[in-house]
N, C-alpha and C positions, 0 to 999 in steps of 0.2 A: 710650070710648077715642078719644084723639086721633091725627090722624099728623101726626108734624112734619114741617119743610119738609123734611130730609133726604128722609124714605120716599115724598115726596111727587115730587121730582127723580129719586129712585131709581124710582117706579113711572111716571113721564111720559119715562123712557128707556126704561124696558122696552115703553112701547107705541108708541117709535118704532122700536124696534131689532127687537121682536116684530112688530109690522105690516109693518117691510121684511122679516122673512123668513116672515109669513104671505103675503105679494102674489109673494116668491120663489116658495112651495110651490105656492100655487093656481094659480099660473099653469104651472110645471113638471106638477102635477098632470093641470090639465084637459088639458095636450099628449097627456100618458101614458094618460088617462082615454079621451082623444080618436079617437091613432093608435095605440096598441100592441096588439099582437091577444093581449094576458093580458086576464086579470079584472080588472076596475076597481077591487075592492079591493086586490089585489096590487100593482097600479101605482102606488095612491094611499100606499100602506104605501111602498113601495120609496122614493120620490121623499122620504118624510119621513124615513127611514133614514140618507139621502145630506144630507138637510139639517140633521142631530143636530149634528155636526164644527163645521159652520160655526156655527150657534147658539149653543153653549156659549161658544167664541172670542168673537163678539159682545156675547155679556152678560158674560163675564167681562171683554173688555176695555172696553163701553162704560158696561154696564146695572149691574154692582154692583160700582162702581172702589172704594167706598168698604172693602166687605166683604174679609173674607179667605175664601178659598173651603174649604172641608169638604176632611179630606190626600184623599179617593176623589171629590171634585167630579164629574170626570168621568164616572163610572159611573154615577154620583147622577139627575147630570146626565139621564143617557142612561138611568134611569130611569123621571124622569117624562116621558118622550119618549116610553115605550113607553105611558102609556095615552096623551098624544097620538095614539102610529099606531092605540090600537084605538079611538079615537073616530073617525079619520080614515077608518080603514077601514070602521067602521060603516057613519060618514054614506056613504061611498062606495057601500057595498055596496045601501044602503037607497036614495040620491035622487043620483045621479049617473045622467044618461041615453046620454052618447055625445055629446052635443052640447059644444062649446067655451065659449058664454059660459055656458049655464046651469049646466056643472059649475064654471065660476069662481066663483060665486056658492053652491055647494055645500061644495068646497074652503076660500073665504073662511070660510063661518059654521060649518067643523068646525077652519079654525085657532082661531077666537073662543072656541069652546069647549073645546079645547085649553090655550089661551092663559091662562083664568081657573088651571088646576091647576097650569099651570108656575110661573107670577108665584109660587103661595102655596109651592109644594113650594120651587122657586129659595130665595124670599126669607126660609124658616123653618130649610132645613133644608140642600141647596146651597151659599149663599153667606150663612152668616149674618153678623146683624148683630155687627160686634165690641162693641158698647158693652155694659157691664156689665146686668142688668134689675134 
């Protein structure tokens, strides 16, 4: 299977638009993770909660201009956000220590893996493609 330049535009927005609100999360995360006197998973869950709103707006207006979005997008949307928080919260729970830079770098690689089930969920089911198959 090939991807045309379309899906290829469309997925080199998505890991621009997804990287500034993965570098948004990790860094709001490890403050939460940091100084708030909750559970690091709570905090981590919370922070990606607050970051759903702005995301959908983001790819709907940058990352899939081309698609028509699903009549319930938003909910879709928000969704596959929810196994984002439970990946986010995992990793938090599991390798998040209290310290700032290293929960950044925690943060980071549980947006990454977040990131891979949005893109497919977004791009099949979200905002599909309008072209006939």
């Amino acid at each position: 299977m090939t991807v045309g330049a379309p899906h290829r535009r469309t997925f080199l927005r998505f890991l621009v638009v997804g990287g500034s609100l993965a570098a948004l999360y990790a860094t709001l995360a490890a403050l939460a993770t940091t100084h708030l006197p909750v559970p690091k998973a709570l905090s981590s869950a919370t922070v990606w909660v607050l970051c759903v709103p702005v995301g959908f707006w983001c790819h709907r207006r940058f990352t899939f201009t081309a698609s028509r979005p699903h009549r319930r997008a938003f909910w879709l949307y928000g969704g596959t956000q929810g196994l984002g928080i439970a990946i986010a919260a995992g990793v938090a729970l599991l390798l998040a220590r209290g310290a700032f830079w290293p929960d950044i770098v925690v943060h980071l690689f549980a947006a990454g893996l977040a990131a891979v089930t949005s893109y497919l969920l977004n791009r099949r089911i979200v905002f599909p493609d309008p072209s006939p198959r």
